[in-house]
N, C-alpha and C positions, 0 to 999 in steps of 0.2 A: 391665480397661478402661484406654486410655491414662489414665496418671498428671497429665499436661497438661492432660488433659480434665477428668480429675478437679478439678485444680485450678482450672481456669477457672471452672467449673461451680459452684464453691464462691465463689469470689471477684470473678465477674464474669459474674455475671446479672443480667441488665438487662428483668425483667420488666414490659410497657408500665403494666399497670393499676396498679404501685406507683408509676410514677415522674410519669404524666399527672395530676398533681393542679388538678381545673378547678372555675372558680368557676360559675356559672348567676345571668343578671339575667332577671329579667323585666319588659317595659316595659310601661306602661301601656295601650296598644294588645295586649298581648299578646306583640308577637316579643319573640322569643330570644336571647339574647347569651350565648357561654358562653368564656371565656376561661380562657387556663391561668396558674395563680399564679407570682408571678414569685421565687418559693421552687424551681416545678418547674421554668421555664427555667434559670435557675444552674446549678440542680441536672444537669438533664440538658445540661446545655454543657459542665459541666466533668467530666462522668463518660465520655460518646459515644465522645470522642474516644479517650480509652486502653483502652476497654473494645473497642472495634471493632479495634483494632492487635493486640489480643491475639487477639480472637478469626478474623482474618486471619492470623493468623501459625499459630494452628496451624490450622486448614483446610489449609494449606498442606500439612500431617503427611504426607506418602505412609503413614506406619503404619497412620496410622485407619482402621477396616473399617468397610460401606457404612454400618449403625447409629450408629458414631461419627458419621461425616461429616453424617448426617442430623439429630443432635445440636445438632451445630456450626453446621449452617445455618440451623437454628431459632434460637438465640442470635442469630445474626450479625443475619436478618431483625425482630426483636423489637427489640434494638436498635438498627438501622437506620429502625425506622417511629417511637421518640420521638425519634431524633436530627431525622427530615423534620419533624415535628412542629415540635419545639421550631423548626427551620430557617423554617417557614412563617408565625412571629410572628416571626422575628429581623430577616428578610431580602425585600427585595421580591419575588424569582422567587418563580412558583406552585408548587410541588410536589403538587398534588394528585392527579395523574396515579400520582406514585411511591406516595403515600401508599396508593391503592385498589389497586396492584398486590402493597403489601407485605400488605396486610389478605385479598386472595385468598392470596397465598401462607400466611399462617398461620391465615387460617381458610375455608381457600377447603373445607373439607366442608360451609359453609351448606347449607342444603336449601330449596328454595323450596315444593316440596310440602308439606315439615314445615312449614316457616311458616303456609299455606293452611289444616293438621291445628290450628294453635294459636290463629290465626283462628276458628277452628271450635268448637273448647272454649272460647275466651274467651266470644263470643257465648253457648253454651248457659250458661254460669256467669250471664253476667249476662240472660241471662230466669229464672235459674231464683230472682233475689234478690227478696224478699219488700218492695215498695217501696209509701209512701202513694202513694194517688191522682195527687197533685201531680205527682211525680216519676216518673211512668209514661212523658209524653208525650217527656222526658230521654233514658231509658233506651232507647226508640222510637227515637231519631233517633243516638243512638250506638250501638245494633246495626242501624240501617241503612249507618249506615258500615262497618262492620265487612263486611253480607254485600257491599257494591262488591267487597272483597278476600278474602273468603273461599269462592271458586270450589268446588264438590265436589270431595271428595278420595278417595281409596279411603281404604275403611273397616280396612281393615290399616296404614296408612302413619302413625299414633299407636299403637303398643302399650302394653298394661295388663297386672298383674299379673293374672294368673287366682288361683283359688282354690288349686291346687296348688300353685303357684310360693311361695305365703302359707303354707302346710303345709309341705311340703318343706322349703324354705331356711329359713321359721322354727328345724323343726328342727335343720337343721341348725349354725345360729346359736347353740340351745341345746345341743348338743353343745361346742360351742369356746368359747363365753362364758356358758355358764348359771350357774358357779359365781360369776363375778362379779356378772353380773344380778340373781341370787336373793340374794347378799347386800346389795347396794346394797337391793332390796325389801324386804329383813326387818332390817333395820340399826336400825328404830326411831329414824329420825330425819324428825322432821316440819316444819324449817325450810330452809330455800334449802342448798346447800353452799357453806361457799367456796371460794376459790381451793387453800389450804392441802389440804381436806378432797379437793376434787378430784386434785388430784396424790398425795395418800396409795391413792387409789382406783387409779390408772393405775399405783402400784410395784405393787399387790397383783397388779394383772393383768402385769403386768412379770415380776413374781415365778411365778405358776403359769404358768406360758408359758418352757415349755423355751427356744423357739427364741429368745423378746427374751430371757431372761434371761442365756443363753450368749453369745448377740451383744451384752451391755453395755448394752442400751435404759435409759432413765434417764429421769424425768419432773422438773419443779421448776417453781417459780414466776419469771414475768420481770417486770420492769416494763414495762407501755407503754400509749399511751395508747389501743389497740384494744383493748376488752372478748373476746377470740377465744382459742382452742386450737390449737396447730399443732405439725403432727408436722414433723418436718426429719431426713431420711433421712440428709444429709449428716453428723449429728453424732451421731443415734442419740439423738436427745432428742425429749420431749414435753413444748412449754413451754405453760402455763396463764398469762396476765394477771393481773394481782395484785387485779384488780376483779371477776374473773370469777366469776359465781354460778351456778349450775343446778337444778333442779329434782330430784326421784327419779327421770322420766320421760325428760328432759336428760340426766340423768348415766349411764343408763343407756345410752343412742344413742350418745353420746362415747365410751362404751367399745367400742362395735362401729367406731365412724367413724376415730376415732382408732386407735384397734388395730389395726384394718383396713390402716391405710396403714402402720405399723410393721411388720404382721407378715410386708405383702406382700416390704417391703424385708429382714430378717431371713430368710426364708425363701429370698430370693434368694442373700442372702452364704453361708446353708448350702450352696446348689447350688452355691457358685463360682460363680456368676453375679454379673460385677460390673457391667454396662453396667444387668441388671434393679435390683440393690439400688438405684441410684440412678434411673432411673429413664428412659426409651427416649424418643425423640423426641414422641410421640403418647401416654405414658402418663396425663397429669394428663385429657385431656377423655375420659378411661373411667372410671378411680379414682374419680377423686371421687363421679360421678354412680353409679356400685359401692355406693359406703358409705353415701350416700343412700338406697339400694333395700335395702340391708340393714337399716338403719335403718327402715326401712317394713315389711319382712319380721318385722322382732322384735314391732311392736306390733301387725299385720295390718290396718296403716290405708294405706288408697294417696291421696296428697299428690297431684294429678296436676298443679298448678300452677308443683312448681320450676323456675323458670327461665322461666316461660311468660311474661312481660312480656320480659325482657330479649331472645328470641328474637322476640320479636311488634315490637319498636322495629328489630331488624337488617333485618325484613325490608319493614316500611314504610318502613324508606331506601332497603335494597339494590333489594329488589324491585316494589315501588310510588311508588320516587322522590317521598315525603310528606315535606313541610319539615321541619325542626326545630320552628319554632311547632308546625305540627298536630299532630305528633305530640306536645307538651306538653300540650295542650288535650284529646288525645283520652285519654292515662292520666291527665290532671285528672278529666276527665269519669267514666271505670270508677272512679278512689281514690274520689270522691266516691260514688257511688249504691252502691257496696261498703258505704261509712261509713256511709250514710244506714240502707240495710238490718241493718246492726248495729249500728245506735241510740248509733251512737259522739257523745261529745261533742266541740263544734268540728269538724264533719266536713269542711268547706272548709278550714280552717285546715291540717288531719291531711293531706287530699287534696295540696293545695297542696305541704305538705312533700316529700309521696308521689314525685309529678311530677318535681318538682325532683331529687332523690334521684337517680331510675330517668336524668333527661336527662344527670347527673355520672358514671354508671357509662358508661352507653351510646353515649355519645358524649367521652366521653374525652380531651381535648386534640383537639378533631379542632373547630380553632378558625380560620376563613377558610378552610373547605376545602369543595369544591364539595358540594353536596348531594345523596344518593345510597350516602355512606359514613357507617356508624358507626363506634364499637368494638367490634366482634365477640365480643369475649375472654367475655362472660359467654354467651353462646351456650351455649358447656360442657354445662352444666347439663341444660339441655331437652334438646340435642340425644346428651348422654350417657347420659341414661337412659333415653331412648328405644331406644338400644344397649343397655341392662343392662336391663332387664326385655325385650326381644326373648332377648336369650342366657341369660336365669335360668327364661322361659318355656318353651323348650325344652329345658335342661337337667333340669326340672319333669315334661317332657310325654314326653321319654324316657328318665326314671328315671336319670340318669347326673347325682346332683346333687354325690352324696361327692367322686367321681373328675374331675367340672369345676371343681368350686370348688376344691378340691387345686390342679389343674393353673393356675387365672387367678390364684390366690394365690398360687402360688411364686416370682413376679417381679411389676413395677413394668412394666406394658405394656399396650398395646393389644390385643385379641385380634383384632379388627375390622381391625385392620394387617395383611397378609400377611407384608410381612417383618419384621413383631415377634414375629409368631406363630411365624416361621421359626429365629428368634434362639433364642426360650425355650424351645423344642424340642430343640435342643440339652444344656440341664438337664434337661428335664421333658419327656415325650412326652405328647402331645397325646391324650386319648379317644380311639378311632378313632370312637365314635357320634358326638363331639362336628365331626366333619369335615365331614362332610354340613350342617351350619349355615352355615359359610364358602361351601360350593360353590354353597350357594342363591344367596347374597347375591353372590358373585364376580358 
């Protein structure tokens, strides 16, 4: 991989959802005000500017091959849409225009169909909650909203893990991690773990693992104020928060999730593959929703909700043009009759949080800008693993699960990409069963 790139890629990522930090008012009428702290303006004024000079300057590279370039241009547009951002509170001109063209460029795989399929689940979820009397007439008039916008869909266009795919991959799961799994289980430990205890867990797996071990993988404790676990390709570490606690059940998932993403980058550097160990244009919205489904595959429970609110808010802006207010009012409404039906205490109070929360991810600095756009960026989730249980059901369905997962594990990529698939096949060749999956979908 250019060494340029490498370097940028390390020192000059300009990720929108870290940098768009927004506050959410709600007024008494109900509308929406959501402004961005004037910590993230500074902040992204005085980083834009050198961060985009750098990343101009090498785009410029004639070296970089078409995977580089496509790297680079992702950077450049990411931070080009908090620099409009930040521009759109600084300055009088509109940019709203630039702002929705940069948000199709980086997440222009929305699906409007998909949306339709999560409309769909939403509504069955909430008739299926067990609500008093009272709160029935509630529930009535917010899945009547819901069916305005949730049109029939085809009944293929949400994929589910089938039964095999739950067999299969579980196995195989315990093949490559059951030695850590089974001891974390038989460990005779009946309190939370913490932080410490968890990092001693991820050397052990560090350790029986050829490929992190050879490649230098290294886990430890960080400070900071997100309670979270993060793997970073770029240094070959697994840092744990120093607040961070987990469960038997937790700590078992983090070792397939987390391992997961190390092992895919490690396995890549074995290949001489340097653009997979770090990681290809399109690789983070597969990955992640990957190790999600593997995480579902170990315990044989399917979650079908990850992501489903966050995709459900893109597409009542993108594709049913629904305000800010409504759309606060209307996951007030689902947080609530959720809470009610699990006898939670304070369930407005819980809801209200709920709402607020989901309006700060999803709409994300996107502060005086015309209505119709979100934040995309969590999209990810829903719509990647509706990619990953599609390619682990069929790798399920025609017995080719060793030699698929081999081959999507050996780099940091999109399989669903042509030309990432094209890339990694140069390390690793490709199933030939597993080809026929792509050419449906082409």
């Amino acid at each position: 991989m250019n060494k340029n790139l490498y370097t940028a890629r390390a020192e000059y990522s300009f990720a929108p959802g870290r940098r768009l930090d927004s506050d959410v008012f709600i007024a008494q009428d109900g509308s929406v005000d959501i402004t961005l702290t004037d910590s993230a303006l500074e902040q992204i004024a005085a980083d834009a500017t050198a961060a985009r000079e750098q990343w101009d300057l090498l785009y410029q590279d004639t070296s970089l091959n078409e995977q580089e370039r496509l790297i680079a241009r992702r950077h450049m547009a990411e931070i080009t849409l908090a620099s409009c951002i930040a521009e759109q509170m600084l300055y009088e001109e509109d940019v709203s225009d630039e702002i929705a063209e940069l948000q199709e460029e980086l997440y222009g795989y929305y699906d409007p169909e998909l949306f339709r399929a999560a409309v769909s689940l939403k509504r069955t979820q909430l008739a299926e909650l067990t609500l008093p009397p009272e709160w029935q007439i509630q529930r009535s008039e917010v899945v009547a909203k819901l069916d305005a916008w949730g049109a029939d869909v085809s009944s293929d266009t949400l994929a589910q893990p089938t039964h095999a795919t739950f067999e299969m991959v579980g196995d195989w799961l315990q093949d490559n991690f059951g030695d850590i799994v089974d001891e974390i289980e038989n460990d005779g430990h009946e309190s939370q773990y913490d932080a410490q205890q968890i990092v001693e867990y991820f050397q052990k797996l560090i350790g029986s693992t050829p490929t992190l071990h050879k490649s230098g993988w290294r886990a430890h404790v960080v400070q900071r104020k997100k309670s979270s676990v993060t793997t970073r390709a770029t240094d070959k570490q697994i840092v744990v928060s120093s607040q961070r606690r987990s469960s038997k059940d937790t700590l078992q998932g983090l070792m397939i999730h987390e391992g997961g993403h190390a092992l895919r980058s490690a396995l890549a550097e074995e290949n001489g593959d340097e653009l997979g160990q770090y990681g290809t244009a399109a690789y983070a919205r597969f990955e992640e929703a990957l190790m999600i489904a593997f995480e579902q595959c170990l315990t044989g429970e399917h979650t079908p909700t990850r992501g489903l609110e966050h995709y459900l808010a893109a597409g009542l802006a993108s594709t049913e043009n629904v305000p800010k207010d409504e759309i606060f009012k209307l996951f007030f409404q689902m947080s609530f009759l959720k809470n009610v039906a699990e006898k939670k205490e304070e369930p407005e109070e819980k809801a209200y949080a709920t709402a607020v929360s989901f309006l700060r991810r999803d709409f994300a600095g996107m502060v005086d800008v015309d209505e119709g756009i979100s934040h995309r960026k969590d999209i990810d989730y829903f719509y990647g693993l509706n990619e990953a249980w599609r390619f682990l059901n069929y790798i399920s369905a025609h017995d080719i699960v060793d030699e698929s997962l081999s081959w999507v594990m050996s780099a940091k990529f999109n399989p669903f990409v042509a030309g990432e698939r094209e890339h990694v096949e140069r390390h690793s060749p490709m199933p030939q069963k597993l080809k026929n999956l792509f050419e449906e979908i082409a």
